[in-house]
N, C-alpha and C positions, 0 to 999 in steps of 0.2 A: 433488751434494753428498751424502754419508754422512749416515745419521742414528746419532746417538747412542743407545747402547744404555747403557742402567743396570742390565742384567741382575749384573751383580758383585757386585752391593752386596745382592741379596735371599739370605734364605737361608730355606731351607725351604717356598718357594712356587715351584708351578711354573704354575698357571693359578688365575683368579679369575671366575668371571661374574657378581659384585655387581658396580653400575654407580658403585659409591660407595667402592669399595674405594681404598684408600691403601697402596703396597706401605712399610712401616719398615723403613730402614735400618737395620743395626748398627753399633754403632758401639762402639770399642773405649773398653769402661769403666774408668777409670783409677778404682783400689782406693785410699781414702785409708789410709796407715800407722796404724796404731793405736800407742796410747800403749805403751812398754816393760811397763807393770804391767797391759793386756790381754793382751797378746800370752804364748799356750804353745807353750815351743819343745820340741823332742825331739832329744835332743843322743844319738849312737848311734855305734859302731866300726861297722866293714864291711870284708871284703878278698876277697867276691866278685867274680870277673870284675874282680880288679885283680891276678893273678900274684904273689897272697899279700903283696900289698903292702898295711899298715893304713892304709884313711884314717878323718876323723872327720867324722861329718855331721850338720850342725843343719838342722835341718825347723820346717814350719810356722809361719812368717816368715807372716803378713797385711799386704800393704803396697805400696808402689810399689816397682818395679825398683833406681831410683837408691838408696833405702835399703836396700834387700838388700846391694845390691853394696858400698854405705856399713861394714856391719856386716861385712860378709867380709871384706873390706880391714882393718878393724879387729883381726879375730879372727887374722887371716893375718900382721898386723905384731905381736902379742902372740904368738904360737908362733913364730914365725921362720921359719917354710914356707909352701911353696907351698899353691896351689889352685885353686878355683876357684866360679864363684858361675854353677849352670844349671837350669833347671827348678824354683824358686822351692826349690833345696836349696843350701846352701856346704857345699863339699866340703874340706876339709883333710888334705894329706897328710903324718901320722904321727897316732901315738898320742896327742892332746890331750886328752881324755875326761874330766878332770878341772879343768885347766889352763882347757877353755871353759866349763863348767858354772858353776865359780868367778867367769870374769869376768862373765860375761850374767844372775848371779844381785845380782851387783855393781852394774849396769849398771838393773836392776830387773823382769828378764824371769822370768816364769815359766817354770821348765825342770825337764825330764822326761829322767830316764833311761832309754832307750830298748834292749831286746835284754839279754844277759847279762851 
């Protein structure tokens, strides 16, 4: 019979010789969303390493996944375009800059214009 290894689960320990040690797991910390009126976004153009194409990008979102993606969806059906919701940024493709700042200031977020 195989014996079970839990080595996966450790991170940043690779030997212990206290006899009392307890190796802690990690465990993936679910972030609770903060209220509209904590939360500072940074709402910013960008068309690097996009072949001069402008998209618009709201940052600094504190919160769980399914609400991120909630508010992209949102932002995404309010400009009428694509995009997309990755690396805790929504990415919007065209020039909305104004358009999002309006609704999310609407909506009760603090927002920051970000870049020139």
């Amino acid at each position: 019979m195989k014996k079970q290894n839990n080595r996966k689960g450790r991170k940043d320990i690779v030997y212990s010789t206290n006899p009392d040690f307890d190796y802690n797991f990690y465990e993936d910390e679910v972030q609770e969303t903060l209220s509209p009126s904590q939360q500072n976004l940074y709402v910013s153009r960008d068309r690097k390493n996009r072949k001069g194409k402008i998209v618009t990008l709201v940052e600094g979102f504190v919160g769980k996944d399914e609400d991120l993606k909630d508010l992209g969806k949102k932002l995404k059906s309010l400009c009428g375009s694509g995009g997309t919701v990755k690396e805790q940024i929504i990415l919007l493709q065209g020039d909305f800059l104004s358009k999002v700042i309006g609704a999310l200031e609407k909506d009760g977020y603090h927002v920051k214009k970000k870049g020139g």
